[in-house]
C-alpha positions as CSV (number, residue, x, y, z in Angstrom):
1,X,0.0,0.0,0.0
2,X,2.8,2.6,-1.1
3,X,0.4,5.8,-1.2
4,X,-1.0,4.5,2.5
5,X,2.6,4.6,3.7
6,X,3.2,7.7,2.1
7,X,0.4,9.1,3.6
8,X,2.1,7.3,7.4
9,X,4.8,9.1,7.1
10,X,3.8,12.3,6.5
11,X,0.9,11.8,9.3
12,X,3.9,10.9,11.4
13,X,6.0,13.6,10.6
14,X,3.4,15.9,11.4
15,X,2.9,14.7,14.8
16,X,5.8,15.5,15.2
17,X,7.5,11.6,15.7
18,X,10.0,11.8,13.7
19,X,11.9,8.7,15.3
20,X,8.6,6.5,13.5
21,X,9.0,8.2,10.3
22,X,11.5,5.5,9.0
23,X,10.2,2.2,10.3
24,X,7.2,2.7,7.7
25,X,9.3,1.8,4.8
26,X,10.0,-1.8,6.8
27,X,6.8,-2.7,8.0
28,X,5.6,-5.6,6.6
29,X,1.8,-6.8,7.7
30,X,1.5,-10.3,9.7
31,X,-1.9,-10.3,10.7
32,X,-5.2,-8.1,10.6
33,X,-8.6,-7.3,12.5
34,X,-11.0,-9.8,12.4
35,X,-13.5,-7.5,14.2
36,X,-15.7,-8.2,11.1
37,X,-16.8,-5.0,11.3
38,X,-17.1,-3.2,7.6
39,X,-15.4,-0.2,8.6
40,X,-12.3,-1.5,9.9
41,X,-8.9,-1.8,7.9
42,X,-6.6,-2.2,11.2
43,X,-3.3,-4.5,10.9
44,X,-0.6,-5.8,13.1
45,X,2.6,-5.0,12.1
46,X,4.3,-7.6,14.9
47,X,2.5,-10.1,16.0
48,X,-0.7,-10.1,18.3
49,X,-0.1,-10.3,21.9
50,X,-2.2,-12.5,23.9
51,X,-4.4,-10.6,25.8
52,X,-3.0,-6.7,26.6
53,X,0.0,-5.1,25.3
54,X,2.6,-5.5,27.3
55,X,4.6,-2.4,29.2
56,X,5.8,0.0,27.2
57,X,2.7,0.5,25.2
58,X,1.8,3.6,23.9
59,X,-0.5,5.0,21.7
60,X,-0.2,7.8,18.7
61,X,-3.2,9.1,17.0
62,X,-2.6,10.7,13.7
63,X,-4.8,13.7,12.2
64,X,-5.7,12.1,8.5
65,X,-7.9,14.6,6.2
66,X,-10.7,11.3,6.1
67,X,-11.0,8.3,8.9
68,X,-9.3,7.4,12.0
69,X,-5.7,6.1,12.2
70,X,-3.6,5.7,15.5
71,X,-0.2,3.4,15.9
72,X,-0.1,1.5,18.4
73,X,3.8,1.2,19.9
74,X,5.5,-1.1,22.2
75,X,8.9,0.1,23.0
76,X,8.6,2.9,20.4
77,X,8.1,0.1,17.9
78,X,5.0,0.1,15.7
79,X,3.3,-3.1,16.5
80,X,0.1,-2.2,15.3
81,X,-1.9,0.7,12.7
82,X,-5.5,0.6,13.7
83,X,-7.5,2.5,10.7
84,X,-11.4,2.8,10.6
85,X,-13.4,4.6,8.1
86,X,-10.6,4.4,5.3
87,X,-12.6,2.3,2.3
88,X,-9.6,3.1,0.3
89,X,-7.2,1.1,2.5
90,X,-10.2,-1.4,3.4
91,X,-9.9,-2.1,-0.4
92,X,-6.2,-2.6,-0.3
93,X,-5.8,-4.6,2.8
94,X,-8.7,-7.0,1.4
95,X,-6.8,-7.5,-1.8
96,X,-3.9,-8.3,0.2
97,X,-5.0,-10.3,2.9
98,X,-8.9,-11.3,2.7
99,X,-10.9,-12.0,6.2
């Protein structure tokens, strides 16, 4: 999803985590949300814990022109890229890795 990561980085940039920027070019996608619902193009960028994340979790929510996307970090690592209301992405990720 090259113009999605695009799109990361500069969301990243902008929030001014500029340590992030770079680990977008890397992340490779292991798993998704199975939350079924039809608004959801989240995926795991490490693999999912079992239960909670562990210490050292933090969150990072990004200000995208359309939809909702926040990084989820353990250890200042993205682990996660939760993205609702993104049909665009939705569209990619299903191509990519159908439910």
């Amino acid at each position: 999803m090259p113009e999605f990561a695009q799109e990361l980085q500069r969301l990243i940039a902008a929030a001014d985590r500029p340590e992030l920027v770079g680990q977008v070019v890397d992340l490779p996608i292991v798993d998704r949300c199975r939350c079924g619902q039809d608004n959801c193009a989240t995926f795991h960028t490490a693999p999912r814990p079992e239960g909670a994340y562990p210490p050292g979790h933090d969150c990072v929510m990004l200000d995208p022109d359309t939809g909702l996307v926040i990084l989820d970090l353990v250890e200042n690592q993205i682990v996660c890229v939760e993205v609702l209301d993104r049909p665009d992405v939705k569209e990619l990720l299903d191509q990519f890795m159908p439910t």
